[in-house]
N, C-alpha and C positions, 0 to 999 in steps of 0.2 A: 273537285266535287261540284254538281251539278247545284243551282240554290232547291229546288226541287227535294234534290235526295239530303243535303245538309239541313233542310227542315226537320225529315222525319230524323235523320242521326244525331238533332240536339237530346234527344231520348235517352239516358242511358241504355245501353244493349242489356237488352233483356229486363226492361222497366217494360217493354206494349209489342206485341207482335205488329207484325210489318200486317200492313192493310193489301189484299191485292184487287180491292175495286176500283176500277180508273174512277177519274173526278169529273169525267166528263159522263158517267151515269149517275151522277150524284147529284144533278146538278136543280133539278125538279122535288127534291125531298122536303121533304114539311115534318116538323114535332105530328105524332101523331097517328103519321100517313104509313106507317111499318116499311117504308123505306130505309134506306142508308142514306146517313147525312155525313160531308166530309167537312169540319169544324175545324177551321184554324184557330188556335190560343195565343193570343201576345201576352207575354207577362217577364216583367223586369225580374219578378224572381223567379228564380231556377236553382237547379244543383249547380254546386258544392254545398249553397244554403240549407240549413235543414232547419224547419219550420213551417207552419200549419198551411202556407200557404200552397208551398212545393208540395206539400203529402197530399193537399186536397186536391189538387190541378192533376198529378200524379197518378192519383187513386181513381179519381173519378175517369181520365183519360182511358185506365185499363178496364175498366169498367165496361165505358160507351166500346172499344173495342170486341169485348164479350158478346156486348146486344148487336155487334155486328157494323159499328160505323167509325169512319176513321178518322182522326183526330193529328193535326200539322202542330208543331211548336214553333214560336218565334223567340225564341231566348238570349241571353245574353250572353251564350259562348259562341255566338254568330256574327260577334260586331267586335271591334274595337274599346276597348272599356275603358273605366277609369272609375279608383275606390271611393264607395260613397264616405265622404267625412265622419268621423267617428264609427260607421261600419265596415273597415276594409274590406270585410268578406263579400260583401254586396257589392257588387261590380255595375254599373250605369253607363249605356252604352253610349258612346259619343257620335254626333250627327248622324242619328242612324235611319231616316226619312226614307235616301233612295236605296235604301239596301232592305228595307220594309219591304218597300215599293216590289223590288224585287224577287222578294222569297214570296210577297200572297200574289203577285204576277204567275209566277212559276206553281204556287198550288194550285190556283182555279179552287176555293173552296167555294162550298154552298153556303154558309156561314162563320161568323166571325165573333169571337169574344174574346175581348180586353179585359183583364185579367187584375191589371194593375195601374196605377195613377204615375208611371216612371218614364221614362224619356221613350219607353219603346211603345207605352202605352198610348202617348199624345201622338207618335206616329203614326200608328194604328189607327187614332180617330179620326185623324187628317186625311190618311189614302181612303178611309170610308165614307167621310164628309165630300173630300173633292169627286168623289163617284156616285152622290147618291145611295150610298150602301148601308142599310140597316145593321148596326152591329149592337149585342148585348155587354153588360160590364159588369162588374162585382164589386162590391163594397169590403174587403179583405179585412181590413185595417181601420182602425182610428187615428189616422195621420194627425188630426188636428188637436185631439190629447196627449197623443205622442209628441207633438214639435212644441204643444206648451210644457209637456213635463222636461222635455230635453233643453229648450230654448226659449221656453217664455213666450211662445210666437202667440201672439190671442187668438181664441177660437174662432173668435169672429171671422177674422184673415181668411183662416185657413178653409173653413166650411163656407166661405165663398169659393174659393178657388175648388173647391171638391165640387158643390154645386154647377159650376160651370162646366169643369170636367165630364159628368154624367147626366146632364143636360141634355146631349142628344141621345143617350142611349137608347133603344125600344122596351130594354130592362133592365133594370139595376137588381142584380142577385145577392142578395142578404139573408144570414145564417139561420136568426132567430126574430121571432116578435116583438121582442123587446128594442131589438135595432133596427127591425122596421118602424116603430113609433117613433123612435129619436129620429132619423130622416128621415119621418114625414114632415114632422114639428120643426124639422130645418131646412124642410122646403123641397127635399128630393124627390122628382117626380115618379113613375112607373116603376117599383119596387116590385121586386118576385122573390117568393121564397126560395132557400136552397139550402137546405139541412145537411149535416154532414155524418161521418160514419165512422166503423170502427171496426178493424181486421179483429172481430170475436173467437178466431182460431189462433191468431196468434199471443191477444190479451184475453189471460182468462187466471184463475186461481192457480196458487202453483206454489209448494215451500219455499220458506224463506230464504234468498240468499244471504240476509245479513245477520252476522252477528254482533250485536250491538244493543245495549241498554233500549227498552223495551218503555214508552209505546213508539214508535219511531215514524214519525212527522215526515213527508216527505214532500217535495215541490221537482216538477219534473219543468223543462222549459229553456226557453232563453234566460241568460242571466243578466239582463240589462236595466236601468232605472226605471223604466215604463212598467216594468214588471210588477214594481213595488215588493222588491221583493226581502227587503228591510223588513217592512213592516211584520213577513213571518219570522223571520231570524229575531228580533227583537223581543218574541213573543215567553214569557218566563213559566216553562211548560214540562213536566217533568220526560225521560225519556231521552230521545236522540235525533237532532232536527237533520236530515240529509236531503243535499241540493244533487239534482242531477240534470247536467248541461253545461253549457259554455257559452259565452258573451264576454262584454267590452269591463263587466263590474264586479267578474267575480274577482280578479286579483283582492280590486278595495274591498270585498266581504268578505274575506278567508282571513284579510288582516284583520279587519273587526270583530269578526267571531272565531274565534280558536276552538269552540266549542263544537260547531257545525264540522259536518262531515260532508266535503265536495268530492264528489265522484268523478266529474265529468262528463262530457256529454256520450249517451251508450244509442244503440239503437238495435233492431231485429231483436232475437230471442234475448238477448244481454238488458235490453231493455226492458221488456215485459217482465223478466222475471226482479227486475229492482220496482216495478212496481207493484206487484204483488207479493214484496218484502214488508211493505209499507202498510200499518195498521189505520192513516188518515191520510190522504191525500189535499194540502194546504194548497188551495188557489188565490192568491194574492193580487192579482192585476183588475184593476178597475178598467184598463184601457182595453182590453180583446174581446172582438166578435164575437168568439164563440169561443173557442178556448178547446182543440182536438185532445191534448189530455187531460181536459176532465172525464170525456168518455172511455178514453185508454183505461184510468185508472175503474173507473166502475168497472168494465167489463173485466181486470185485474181481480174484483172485488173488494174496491176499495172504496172508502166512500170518502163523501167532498169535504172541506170545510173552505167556506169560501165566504165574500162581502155578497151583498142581494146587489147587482149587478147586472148588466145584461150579458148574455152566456152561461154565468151559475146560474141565475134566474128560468133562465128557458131551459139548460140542461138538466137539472134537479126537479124543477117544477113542484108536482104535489105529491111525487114519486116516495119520499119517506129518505132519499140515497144520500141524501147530506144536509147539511147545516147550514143555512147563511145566514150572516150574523152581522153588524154592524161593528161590534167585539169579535176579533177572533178567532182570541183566546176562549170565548164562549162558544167559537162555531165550533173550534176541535173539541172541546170537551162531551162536546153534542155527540157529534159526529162520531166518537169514539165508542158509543154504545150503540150504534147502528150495526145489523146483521150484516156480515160480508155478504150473505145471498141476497137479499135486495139491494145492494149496491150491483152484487152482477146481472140481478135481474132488468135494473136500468138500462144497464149498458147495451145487453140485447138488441134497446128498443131503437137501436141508431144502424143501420147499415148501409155500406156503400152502393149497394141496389138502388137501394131510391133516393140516394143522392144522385146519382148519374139520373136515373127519369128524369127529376124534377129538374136538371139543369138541361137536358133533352125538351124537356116540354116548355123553359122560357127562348130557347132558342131564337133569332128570328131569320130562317133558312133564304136565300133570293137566288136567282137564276144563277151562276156561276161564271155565264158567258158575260152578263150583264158589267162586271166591273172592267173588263177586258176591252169591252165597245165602248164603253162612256170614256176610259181612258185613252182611246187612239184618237 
C-alpha cells in the first residue's frame, strides 16, 4: 500500500467517503475563500479508542467532507506501537519522525493540524518547524491534571511542557471559554474557539430501557481515576446509580460498590437509548475540556448534575438544563426537578455544522508545494 492511500485507509471504511479532488488543486485554499482545502490530522488517538477525542476528530472529519474538503489521517495503526503504561488500549507510536515525514510527503496537504501532544504529535511539529510550515493544535485534554491525579507530576511541570508544545502553533483550538481563560492565565498564546456537537438524530428522548429502581443516576464515560468518578458512586442517593463504560478502575469500583449497576461500555443506538433511560445525567470529572456526553445526554433529554467546572460551566451555562453544584448530592437533587424538554432543548444548541466551520475558519492553509521545496 502506497503511504498516500494508507493515509486515507487509517479511516475506518465507511467512517468519510473517499475525496476525489487531487491535492495539487487544493493547494491555494484559504478558510473562507469557498474553496477545497485538503487538511492533514496527526493525532495519537484513534480507533479502537473510544473517547471524546476520536468522536470529535471523527465527526468533524465527516463533516468537512460534506462541505466539500478533504481530510488525510496520521494515526497510530500506521506505525509501530507500543502500550501506553496503565493505558494498554492507547498504543504510542515508536520513532515515528520519518515515517510522518513520509505519509505528509505523500499527501501534499494544504494544511496541518496536530491534534494531540503524543509522540506523533511532536513529529508533526518538527516536519512543520523544519519547513517553515504554519500548522494549528488543539488543547483536547488536561494532561497536566491528569498526570497529577494519576502521578503526582505538579502542574507546574507539566503546563510548561504543554506551553512549549503549542508555542508555535498559529492556533491553539479550545472547546469552551472557560478553558480559554485557564490558558490564557497560563501563558498559551493564539487560542481559537472550537465548540463541539451532537448527532440530535441519533440522541433524542426515547422509553426506558431499564428496569430498575427508580430515579436512576447515570455516568456515561471512561472509567478511570481522572474521571472522579468515586466521588458519584459514593453519593448516598435514593434510586439506582448505573456506570456505562470501560477503563483501567472499573474492576476496583464494582468491588467497592455492589450496589452500582456497570453496564459497560455501549455505543450507536445501544447507547442513546441507556441514556435516555436515565432520569439525571451525573458528571463527575473536574479534569475534561468539555465533556461530549454531557451534550449526548441533553439531547437524550436528560439533564446534568455536575461540579461548576469548565465544560459543565460552558455546556449548561444560563440554559436552566442542569445543576452544578459544589455538593452533588445537591446538584442531582436539583437537577431531578428539571423538565426533560429543556434539557433537549439545550442539546439542540450544539451541532456538528459549526463545529466543522469554526475548525475550518482557524485553519492556517499554505501552498502545498511549499513544504516539498523547503525539504529537498
Amino acid at each position: 500500500m502506497s503511504p498516500a492511500r494508507a493515509l486515507t485507509a487509517s479511516l475506518p471504511a465507511g467512517s468519510l467517503p473517499a475525496a476525489s479532488l487531487p491535492a495539487a488543486s487544493l493547494s491555494t485554499a484559504s478558510p473562507g475563500s469557498g474553496e477545497a482545502l485538503h487538511v492533514a490530522v496527526v493525532s495519537d488517538a484513534w480507533y479502537p479508542q473510544v473517547n471524546g477525542v476520536v468522536r470529535t476528530l471523527a465527526t468533524t472529519a465527516e463533516q468537512l467532507n460534506r462541505m466539500g474538503h478533504r481530510v488525510t489521517f496520521v494515526t497510530p495503526d500506521r506505525f509501530r506501537t507500543v502500550p501506553c503504561p496503565t493505558y494498554p488500549e492507547i498504543r504510542l507510536a515508536l520513532f515515528p519522525d520519518r515515517r510522518v515525514t513520509e505519509l505528509l510527503d505523500a499527501a501534499h496537504p494544504c494544511a496541518i493540524h496536530i491534534a494531540t501532544e503524543g509522540p506523533l504529535g511532536y513529529a508533526a511539529r518538527r516536519y512543520c518547524l523544519a519547513r517553515g510550515l504554519p500548522f494549528t493544535t488543539a488543547y483536547h485534554t488536561k494532561f497536566p491534571e491528569y498526570l497529577q491525579a494519576r502521578a503526582g507530576i505538579p502542574l507546574s511541570w507539566t503546563y510548561r511542557m504543554m506551553r512549549r508544545f503549542h508555542a508555535p502553533s498559529s492556533g491553539v483550538m479550545v472547546a469552551t471559554a472557560s478553558l480559554r481563560r485557564e490558558l490564557e492565565a497560563q501563558g498559551f498564546p493564539n487560542l481559537r474557539d472550537w465548540t463541539r456537537g451532537v448527532d440530535v438524530g441519533l440522541f433524542h428522548p426515547r422509553p426506558s430501557i431499564l428496569d430498575l429502581p427508580r430515579p436512576i443516576l447515570m455516568y456515561v464515560g471512561r472509567v478511570a481515576v481522572e474521571k472522579n468518578i468515586g466521588a458519584f458512586l459514593a453519593l448516598d442517593h435514593p434510586g439506582t446509580k448505573v456506570v456505562v463504560g470501560d477503563g483501567p478502575q472499573r474492576t476496583e469500583l464494582m468491588r467497592q460498590h455492589g450496589d452500582v449497576v456497570f453496564v459497560g461500555a455501549k455505543s450507536g443506538e445501544e447507547l442513546a437509548a441507556h441514556y435516555a433511560s436515565a432520569d439525571v445525567f451525573v458528571f463527575p470529572s473536574r479534569t475534561d475540556t468539555f465533556g461530549l456526553v454531557l451534550i449526548e445526554a441533553l439531547a437524550s433529554g436528560v439533564p446534568v448534575a455536575a461540579y461548576p467546572v469548565p465544560g459543565p460551566l460552558d455546556v449548561i451555562a444560563d440554559s436552566g438544563a442542569g445543576v452544578l453544584d459544589e455538593d452533588l448530592g445537591r446538584a442531582v437533587a436539583g437537577a431531578l426537578r428539571i423538565d426533560r424538554e429543556v434539557a433537549r432543548a439545550r442539546g439542540l444548541h450544539f451541532t456538528w455544522a459549526r463545529c466543522a466551520e469554526m475548525f475550518v475558519d482557524n485553519l492556517q492553509p499554505f501552498d502545498g508545494a511549499v513544504g516539498q521545496r523547503q525539504a529537498a
